[in-house]
C-alpha positions as CSV (number, residue, x, y, z in Angstrom):
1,X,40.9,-25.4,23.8
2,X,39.3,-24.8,27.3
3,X,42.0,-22.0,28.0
4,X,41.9,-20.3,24.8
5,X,38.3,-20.1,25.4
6,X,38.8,-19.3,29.4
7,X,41.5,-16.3,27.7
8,X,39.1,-15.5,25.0
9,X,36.2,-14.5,27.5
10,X,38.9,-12.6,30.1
11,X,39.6,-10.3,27.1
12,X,35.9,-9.6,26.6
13,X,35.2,-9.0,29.9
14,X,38.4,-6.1,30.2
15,X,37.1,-4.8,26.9
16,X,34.0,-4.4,28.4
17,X,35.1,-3.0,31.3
18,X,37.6,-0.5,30.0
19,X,34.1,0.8,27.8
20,X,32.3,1.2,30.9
21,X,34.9,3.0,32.7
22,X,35.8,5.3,29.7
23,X,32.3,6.2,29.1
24,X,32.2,6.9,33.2
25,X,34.9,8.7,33.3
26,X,33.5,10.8,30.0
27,X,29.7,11.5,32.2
28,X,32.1,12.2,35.6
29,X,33.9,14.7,34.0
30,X,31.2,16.3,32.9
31,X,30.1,17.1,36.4
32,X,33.5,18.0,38.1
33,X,34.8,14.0,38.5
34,X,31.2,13.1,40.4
35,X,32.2,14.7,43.8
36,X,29.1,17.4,43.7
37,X,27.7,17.0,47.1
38,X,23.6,16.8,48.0
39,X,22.9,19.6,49.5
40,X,19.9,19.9,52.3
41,X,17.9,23.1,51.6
42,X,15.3,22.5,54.1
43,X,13.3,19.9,56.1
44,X,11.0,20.3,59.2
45,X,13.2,18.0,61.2
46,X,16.2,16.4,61.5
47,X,16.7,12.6,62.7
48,X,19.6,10.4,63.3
49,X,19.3,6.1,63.9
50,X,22.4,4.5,63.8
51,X,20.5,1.5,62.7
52,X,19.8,3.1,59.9
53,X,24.0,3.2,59.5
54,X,26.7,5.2,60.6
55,X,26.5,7.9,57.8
56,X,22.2,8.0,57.3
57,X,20.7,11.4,58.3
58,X,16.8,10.9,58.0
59,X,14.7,14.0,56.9
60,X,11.1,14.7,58.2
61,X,8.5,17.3,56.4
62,X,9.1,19.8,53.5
63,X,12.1,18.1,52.3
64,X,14.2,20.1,49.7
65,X,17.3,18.4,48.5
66,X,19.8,19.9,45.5
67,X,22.7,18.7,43.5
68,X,24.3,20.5,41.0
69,X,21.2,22.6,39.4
70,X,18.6,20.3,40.4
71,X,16.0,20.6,43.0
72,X,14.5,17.2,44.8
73,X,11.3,17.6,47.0
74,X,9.2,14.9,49.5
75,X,7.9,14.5,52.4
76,X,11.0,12.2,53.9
77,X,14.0,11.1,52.9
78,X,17.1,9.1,54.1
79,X,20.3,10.8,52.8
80,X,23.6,9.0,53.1
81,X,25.9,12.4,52.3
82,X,29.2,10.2,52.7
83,X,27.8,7.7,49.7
84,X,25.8,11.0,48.1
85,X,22.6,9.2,47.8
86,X,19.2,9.1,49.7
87,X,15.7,7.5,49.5
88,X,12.7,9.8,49.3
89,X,9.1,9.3,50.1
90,X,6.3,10.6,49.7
91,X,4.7,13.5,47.2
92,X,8.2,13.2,45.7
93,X,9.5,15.8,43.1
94,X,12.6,16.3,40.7
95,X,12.9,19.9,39.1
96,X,15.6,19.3,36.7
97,X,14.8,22.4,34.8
98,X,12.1,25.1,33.7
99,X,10.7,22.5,31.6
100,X,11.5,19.3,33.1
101,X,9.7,18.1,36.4
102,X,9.5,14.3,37.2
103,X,7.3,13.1,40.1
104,X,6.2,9.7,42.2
105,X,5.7,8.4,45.6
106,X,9.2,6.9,46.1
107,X,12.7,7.5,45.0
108,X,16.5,5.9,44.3
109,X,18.8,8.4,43.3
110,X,22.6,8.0,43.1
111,X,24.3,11.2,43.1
112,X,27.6,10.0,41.9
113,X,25.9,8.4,39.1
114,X,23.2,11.1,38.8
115,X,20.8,8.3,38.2
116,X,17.0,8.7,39.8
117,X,14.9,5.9,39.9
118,X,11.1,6.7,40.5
119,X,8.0,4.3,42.1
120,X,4.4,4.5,42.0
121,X,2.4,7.1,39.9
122,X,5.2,8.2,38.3
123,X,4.9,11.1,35.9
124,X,7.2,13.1,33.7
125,X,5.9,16.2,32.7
126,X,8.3,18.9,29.8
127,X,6.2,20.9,27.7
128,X,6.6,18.6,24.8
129,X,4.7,15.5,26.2
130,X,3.4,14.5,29.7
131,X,4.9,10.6,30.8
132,X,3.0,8.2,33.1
133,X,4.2,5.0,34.4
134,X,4.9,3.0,38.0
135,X,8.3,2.6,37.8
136,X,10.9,5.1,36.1
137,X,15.0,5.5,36.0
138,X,16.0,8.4,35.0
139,X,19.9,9.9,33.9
140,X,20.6,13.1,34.2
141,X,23.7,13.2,32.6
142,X,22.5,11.2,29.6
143,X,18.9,13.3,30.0
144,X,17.3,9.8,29.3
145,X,14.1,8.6,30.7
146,X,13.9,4.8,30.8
147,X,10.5,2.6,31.8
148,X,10.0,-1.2,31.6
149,X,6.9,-2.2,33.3
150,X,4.2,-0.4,31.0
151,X,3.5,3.6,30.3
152,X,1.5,6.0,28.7
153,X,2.8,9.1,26.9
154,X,0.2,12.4,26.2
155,X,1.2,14.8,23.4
156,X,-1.3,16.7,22.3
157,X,-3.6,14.3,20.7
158,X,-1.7,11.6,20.7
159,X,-1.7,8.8,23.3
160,X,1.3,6.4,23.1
161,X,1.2,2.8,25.0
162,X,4.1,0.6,25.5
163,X,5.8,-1.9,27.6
164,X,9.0,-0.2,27.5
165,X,10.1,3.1,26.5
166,X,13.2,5.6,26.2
167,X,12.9,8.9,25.9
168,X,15.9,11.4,25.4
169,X,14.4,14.5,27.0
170,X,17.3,16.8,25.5
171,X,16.3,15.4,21.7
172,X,12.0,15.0,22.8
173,X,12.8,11.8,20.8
174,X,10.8,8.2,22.6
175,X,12.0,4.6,21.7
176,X,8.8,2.4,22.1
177,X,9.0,-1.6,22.7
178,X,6.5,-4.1,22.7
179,X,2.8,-3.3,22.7
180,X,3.1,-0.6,21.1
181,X,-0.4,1.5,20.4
182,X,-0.5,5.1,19.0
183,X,-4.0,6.6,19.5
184,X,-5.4,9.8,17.9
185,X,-8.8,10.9,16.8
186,X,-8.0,9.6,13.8
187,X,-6.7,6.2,14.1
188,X,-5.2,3.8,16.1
189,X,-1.6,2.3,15.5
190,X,-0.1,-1.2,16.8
191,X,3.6,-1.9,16.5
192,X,6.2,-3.8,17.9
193,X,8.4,-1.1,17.8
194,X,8.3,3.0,17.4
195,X,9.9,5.8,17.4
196,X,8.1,8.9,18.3
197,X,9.5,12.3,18.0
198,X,7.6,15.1,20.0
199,X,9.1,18.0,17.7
200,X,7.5,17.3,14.9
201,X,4.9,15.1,16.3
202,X,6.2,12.6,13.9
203,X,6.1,8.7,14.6
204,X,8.8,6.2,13.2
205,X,7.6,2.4,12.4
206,X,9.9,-0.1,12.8
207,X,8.6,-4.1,12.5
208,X,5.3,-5.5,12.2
209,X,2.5,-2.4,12.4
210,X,-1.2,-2.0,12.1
211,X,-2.5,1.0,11.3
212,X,-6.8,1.3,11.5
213,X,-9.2,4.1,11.1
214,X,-12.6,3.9,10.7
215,X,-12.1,2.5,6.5
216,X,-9.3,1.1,6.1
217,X,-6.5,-0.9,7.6
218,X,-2.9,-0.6,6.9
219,X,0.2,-3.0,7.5
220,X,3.2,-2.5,7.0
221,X,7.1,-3.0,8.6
222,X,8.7,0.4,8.0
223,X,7.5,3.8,7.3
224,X,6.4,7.3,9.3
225,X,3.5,9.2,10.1
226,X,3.6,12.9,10.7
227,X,0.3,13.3,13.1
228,X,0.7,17.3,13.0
229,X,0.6,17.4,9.1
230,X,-1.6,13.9,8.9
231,X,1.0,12.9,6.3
232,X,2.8,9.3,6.2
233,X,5.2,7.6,4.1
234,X,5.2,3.5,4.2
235,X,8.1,1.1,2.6
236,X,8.6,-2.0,2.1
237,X,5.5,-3.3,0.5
238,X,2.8,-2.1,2.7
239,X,-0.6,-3.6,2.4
240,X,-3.6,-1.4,2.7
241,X,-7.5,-3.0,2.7
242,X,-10.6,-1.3,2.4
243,X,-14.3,-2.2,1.7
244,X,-13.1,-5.2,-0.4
245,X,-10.3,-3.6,-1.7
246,X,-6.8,-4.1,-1.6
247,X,-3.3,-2.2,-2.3
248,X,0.2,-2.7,-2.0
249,X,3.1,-1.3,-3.4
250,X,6.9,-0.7,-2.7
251,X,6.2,2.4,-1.2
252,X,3.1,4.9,-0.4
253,X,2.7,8.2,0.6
254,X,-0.6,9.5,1.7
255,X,-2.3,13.0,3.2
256,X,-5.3,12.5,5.0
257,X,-6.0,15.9,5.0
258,X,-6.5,16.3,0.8
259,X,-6.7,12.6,0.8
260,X,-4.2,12.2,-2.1
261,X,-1.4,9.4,-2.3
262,X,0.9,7.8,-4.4
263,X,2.5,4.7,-5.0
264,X,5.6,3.5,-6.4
265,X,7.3,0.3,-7.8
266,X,5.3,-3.0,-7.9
267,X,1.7,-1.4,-7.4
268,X,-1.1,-3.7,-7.1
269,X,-4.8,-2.8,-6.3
270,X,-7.1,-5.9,-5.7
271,X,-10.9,-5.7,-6.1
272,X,-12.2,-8.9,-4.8
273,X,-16.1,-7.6,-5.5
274,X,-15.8,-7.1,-9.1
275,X,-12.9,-9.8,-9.2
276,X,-10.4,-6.8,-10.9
277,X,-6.5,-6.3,-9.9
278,X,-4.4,-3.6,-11.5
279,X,-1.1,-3.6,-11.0
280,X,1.8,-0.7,-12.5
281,X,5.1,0.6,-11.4
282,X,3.4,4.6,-10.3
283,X,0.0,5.7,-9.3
284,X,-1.7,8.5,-7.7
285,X,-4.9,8.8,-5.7
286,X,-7.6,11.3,-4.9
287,X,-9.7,9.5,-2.4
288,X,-12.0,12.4,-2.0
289,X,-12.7,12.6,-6.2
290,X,-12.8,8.8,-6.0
291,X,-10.0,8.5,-8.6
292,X,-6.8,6.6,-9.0
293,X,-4.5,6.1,-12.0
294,X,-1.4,3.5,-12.6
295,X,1.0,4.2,-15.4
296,X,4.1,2.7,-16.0
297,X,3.7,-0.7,-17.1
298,X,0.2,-0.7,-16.3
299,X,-2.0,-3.9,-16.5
300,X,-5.9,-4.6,-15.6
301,X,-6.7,-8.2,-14.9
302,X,-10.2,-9.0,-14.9
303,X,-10.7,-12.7,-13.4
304,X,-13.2,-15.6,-12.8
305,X,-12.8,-19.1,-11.7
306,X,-9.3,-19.1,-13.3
307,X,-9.9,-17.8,-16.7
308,X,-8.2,-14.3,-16.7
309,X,-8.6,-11.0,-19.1
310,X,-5.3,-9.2,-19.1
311,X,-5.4,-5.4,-20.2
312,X,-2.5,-3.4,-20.8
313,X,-1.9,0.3,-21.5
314,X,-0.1,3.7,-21.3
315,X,-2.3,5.1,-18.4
316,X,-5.3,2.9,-16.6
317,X,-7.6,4.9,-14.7
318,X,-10.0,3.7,-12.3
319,X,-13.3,5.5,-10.7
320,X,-15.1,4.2,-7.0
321,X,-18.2,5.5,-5.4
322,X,-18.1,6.6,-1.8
323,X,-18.0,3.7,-0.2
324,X,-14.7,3.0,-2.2
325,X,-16.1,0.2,-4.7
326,X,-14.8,0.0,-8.1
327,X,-16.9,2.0,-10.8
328,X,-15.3,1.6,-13.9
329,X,-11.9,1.5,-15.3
330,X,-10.3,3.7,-18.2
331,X,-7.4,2.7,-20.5
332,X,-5.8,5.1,-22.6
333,X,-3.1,5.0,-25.6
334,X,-1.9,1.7,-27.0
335,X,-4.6,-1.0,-25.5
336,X,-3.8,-4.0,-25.6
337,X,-5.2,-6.9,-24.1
338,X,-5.2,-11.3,-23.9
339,X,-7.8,-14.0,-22.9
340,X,-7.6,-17.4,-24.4
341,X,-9.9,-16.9,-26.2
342,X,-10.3,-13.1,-27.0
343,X,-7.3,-11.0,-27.8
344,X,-7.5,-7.2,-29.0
345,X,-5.9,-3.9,-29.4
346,X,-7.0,-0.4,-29.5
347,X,-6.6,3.1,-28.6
348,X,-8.8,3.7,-25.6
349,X,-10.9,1.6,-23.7
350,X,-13.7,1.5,-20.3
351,X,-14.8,-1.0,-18.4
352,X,-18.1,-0.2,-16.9
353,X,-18.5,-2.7,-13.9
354,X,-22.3,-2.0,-13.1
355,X,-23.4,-3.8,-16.8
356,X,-20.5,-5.6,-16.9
357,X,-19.6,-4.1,-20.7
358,X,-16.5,-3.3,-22.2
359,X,-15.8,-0.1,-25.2
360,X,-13.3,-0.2,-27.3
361,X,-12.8,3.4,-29.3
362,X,-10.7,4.3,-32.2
363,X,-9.8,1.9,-34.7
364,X,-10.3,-1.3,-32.0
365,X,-9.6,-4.9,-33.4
366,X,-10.6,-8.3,-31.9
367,X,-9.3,-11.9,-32.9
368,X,-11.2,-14.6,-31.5
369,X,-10.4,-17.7,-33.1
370,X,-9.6,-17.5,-36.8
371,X,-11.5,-14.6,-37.2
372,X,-10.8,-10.9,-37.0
373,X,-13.3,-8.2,-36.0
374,X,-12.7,-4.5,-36.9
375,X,-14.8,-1.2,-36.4
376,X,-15.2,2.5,-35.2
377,X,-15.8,1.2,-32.3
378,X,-17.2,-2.2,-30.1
379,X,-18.8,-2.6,-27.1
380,X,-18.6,-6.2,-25.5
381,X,-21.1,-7.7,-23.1
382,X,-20.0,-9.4,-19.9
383,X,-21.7,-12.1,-17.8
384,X,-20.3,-13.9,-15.1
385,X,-16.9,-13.5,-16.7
386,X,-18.7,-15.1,-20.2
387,X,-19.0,-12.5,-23.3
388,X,-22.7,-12.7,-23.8
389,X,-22.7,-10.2,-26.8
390,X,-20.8,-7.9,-28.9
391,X,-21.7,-4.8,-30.9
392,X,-20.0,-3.6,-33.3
393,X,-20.2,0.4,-34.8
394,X,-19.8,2.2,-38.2
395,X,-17.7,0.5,-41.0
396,X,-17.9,-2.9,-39.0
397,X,-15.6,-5.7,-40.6
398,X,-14.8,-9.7,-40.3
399,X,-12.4,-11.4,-41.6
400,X,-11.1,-15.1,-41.6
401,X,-8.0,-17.0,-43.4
402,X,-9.0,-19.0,-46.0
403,X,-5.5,-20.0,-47.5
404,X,-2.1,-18.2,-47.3
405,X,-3.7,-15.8,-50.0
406,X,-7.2,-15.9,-49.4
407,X,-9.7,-14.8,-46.8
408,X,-13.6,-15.1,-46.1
409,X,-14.8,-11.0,-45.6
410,X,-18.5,-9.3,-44.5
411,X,-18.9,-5.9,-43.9
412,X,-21.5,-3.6,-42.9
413,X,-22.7,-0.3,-41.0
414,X,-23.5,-2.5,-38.1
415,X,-22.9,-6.0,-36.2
416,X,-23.8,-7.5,-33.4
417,X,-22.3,-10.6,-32.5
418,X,-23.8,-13.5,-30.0
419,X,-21.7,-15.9,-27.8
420,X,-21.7,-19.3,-26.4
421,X,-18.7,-20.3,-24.0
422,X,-17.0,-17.6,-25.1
423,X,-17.1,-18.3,-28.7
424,X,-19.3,-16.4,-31.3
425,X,-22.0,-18.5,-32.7
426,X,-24.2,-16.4,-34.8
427,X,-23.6,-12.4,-36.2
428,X,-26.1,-10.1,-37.3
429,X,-25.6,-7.8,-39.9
430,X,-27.5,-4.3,-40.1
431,X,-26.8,-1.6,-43.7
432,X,-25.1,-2.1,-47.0
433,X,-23.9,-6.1,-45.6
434,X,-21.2,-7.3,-47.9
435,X,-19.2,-10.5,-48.6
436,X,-16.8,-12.1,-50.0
437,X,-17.1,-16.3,-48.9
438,X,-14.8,-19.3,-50.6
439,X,-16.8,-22.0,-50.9
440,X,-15.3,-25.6,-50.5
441,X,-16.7,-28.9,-50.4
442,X,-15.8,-31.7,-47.6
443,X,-12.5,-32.5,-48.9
444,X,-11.6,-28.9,-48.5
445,X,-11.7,-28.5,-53.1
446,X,-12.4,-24.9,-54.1
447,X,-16.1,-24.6,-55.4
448,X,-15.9,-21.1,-56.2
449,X,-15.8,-17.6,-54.6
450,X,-19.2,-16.2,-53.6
451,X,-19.4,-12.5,-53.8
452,X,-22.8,-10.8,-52.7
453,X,-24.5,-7.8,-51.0
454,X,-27.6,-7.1,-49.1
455,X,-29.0,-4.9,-46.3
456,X,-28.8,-7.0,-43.9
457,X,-27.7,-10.7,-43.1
458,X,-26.9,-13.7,-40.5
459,X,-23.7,-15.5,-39.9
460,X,-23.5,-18.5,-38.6
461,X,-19.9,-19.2,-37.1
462,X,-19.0,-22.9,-36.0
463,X,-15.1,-24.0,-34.1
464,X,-14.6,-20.3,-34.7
465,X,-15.6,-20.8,-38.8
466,X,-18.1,-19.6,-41.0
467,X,-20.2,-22.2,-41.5
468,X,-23.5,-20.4,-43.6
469,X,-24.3,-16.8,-44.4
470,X,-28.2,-16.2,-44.9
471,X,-28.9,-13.2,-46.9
472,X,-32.2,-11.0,-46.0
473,X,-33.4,-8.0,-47.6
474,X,-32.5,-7.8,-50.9
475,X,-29.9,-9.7,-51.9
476,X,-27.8,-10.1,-54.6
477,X,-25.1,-12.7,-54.7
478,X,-22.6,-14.2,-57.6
479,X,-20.2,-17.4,-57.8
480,X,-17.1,-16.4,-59.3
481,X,-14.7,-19.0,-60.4
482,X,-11.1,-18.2,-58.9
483,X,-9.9,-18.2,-62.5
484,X,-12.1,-15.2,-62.9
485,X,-11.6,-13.5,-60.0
486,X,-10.0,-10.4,-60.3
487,X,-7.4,-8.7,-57.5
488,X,-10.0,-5.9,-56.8
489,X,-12.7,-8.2,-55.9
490,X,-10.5,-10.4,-54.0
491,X,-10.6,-7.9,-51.4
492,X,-13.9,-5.7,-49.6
493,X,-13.6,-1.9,-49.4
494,X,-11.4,-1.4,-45.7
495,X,-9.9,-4.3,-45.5
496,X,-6.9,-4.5,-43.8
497,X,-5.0,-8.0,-42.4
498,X,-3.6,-7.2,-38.9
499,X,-2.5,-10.7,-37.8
500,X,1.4,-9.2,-36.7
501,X,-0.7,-6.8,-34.5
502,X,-2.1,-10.0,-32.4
503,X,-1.2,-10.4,-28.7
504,X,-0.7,-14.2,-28.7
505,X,-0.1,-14.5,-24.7
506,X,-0.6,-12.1,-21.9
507,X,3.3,-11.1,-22.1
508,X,3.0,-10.0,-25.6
509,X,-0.1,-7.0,-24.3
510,X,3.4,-4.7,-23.6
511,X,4.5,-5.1,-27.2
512,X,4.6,-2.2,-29.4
């Protein structure tokens, strides 16, 4: 075992090797087999110390040095011509190119390798960014700039911090690593990694980042951010938190400039003030109108102290003041929505959050209990996450099962309903109040049908039951028999028994 392990780790080491070598051999041919001598162009004064070795020439004042197309400058040096390297001091300068200088006060540089290593106040200046840093090795056949002790990169308005850096010169492309901060007027940005590419100006986020400007703050693991444009794209479920807000989704993309975004897949917005999340599978922002909408699944969850209003529609729109706090919230086509012990349906609906209320429009229903409530349109009351009151508009209806074939009615222009612990206690009835009641004794025996009209009347609702009826205002009432009874007066004008329309859990909200 020890010597196939012994043979195993011989074979890794030659393949290693023979990598090395061939991607030598590729860089040396590149530069006629690495034999370009250093050539001296100047220097004030020539010294020789065989101390210094056999083959060191040592280079005093006004030192120009080249190899290949590149120009070296310092005040000394040490040049080794038979090795083709030297050690430079002082003021040191590399001119690679027209737009590639590097400087520092102390230099490595291998000339068969063409590798230069640069100390203290190192700075690598092209026209697309300007590098500082103490300690920098730099390739000139690979054109890549390497630091590992901490640096600072300028472009334009961007200042980039990091422990350690790449940067391919030839591509303006930077590898950051560890500590990574990207500062602009606008916001700051921590990472553990980034790639920054001085093109486009654009920045690359790969791992754990933090993104903050003066509202909000963003996290998220991958994504970019074009500074030029103000424009980023973040994936995998980034978080973004603002003034007691919340939102995350699969993916965002946001422009600072207009200030509108959008989010796909698995969209949730959180309003711990008002207690409201809405979650979708699309939405778009304008952050400057203060609107957002989520389509797509959508769903609105209003919660307190566990017990939870679930609201489902076609398109939910939702409305914040400046300082990004919730409005009020708009549902549009198909509403439907689930509490334990409120369920309803119609086709639009708000959700004002300064009073609390919630509107139904167009032909909205409510079941709470046995009991169904139908009108033009309703308008419920919120307290503390309790339902305090409801109103109900034009053509107002209640019904409750009696029996398989028989059910307890009022109608009228008006209603408004009153609630304790979320169950309705009393109703109030307001123009041409009507109803149809089956009156039974203890035992549950038929009395009789009770049949009657006034202008207005009270309801008195027990366990979610109609317990008395009080008539004011003219009434007139009449005990029918159920013998007697015929099929027209079995039934008020409107009614209509929607029990199959009834969500009975908060899955049942995205049924049709």
């Amino acid at each position: 075992m020890q010597k196939a392990n012994l043979l195993k780790r011989h074979v890794i080491y030659i393949c290693t090797f023979l990598l090395l070598l061939t991607g030598l051999w590729a860089s040396v041919g590149a530069y006629g087999q690495g034999k370009t001598r250093i050539h001296v162009l100047h220097a004030d004064a020539y010294n020789f110390n065989a101390r210094l070795g056999k083959d060191v020439q040592r280079l005093i004042g006004h030192v120009k040095l080249k190899q290949d197309s590149t120009l070296f400058f310092s005040d000394s040096a040490f040049l080794n011509d038979k090795k083709r390297n030297f050690d430079a001091f002082g003021r040191v300068h590399i001119n690679v190119n027209d737009t590639l200088n590097l400087y520092g006060d102390r230099l490595h540089y291998n000339g068969k390798t063409r590798i230069a290593e640069l100390f203290g106040h190192v700075v690598l200046q092209d026209e697309k960014a300007r590098l500082t840093t103490n300690h920098l090795v730099y390739n000139r056949l690979t054109r890549i700039a390497f630091y590992d002790a901490g640096g600072t990169i300028y472009s334009d308005s961007n200042i980039l911090k990091s422990k350690q850096a790449i940067y391919n010169t030839q591509s303006n492309i930077f590898h950051f690593r560890k500590e990574v901060v990207l500062s602009n007027p606008d916001q700051v940005t921590r990472a553990d990694t980034l790639i920054y590419n001085t093109n486009n100006k654009t920045a690359y986020f790969r791992g754990p980042t933090l993104i903050k400007d003066s509202q909000s703050t963003i996290r998220c693991v991958k994504g970019w951010y074009d500074t030029r444009r103000d424009v980023s794209k973040l994936m995998n479920m980034p978080v973004i938190e603002s003034n007691g807000q919340q939102l995350t989704a699969d993916s965002l993309e946001y422009n600072n400039h207009t200030t509108f975004g959008r989010a796909f897949g698995r969209l949730r917005i959180t309003d711990t003030l008002h207690s409201v999340i809405v979650e979708g599978r699309v939405g778009e922002m304008w952050d400057n109108k203060g609107i957002t909408y989520v389509t797509d699944s959508a769903m609105a969850i209003t919660y307190y102290k566990g017990d939870s209003l679930f609201i489902h529609a076609d398109t939910l729109w939702v409305y914040f003041d400046r300082n990004r706090k919730t409005k009020k919230m708009l549902a549009y086509n198909g509403v439907r929505f689930y509490r334990d012990d409120l369920q309803g349906k119609c086709d639009s609906l708000s959700y004002v959050m300064s009073d609390s209320s919630l509107n139904l429009y167009k032909l909205p229903v409510l079941w709470s209990g046995k009991n169904q409530l139908t009108a033009d349109s309703m308008q419920i009351s919120i307290g503390g996450n309790h339902i305090d009151s409801l109103n109900m508009y034009n053509n107002a209806f209640i019904i409750s099962r009696d029996s398989l074939t028989s059910f307890n009615q009022i109608s009228g222009r008006m209603m408004t309903g009153y609630f304790k612990q979320n169950k309705i206690y009393k109703m109030n009835v307001e123009g041409n109040a009507q109803s149809i009641y089956w009156v039974r004794d203890d035992d549950k025996r038929l009395i009789g049908v009770n049949k009657a009209e006034a202008s207005s009347m009270v309801i008195r609702i027990s366990n979610n039951q109609i317990r008395a009826i009080n008539y004011l205002e003219q009434p007139s009432q009449k005990m029918f028999p159920e013998t007697e009874l015929t099929k027209e007066n079995r039934y008020l004008k409107g009614f209509q028994w929607l029990e199959k329309l009834r969500p009975f859990s908060k899955l049942d909200i995205f049924s049709k």
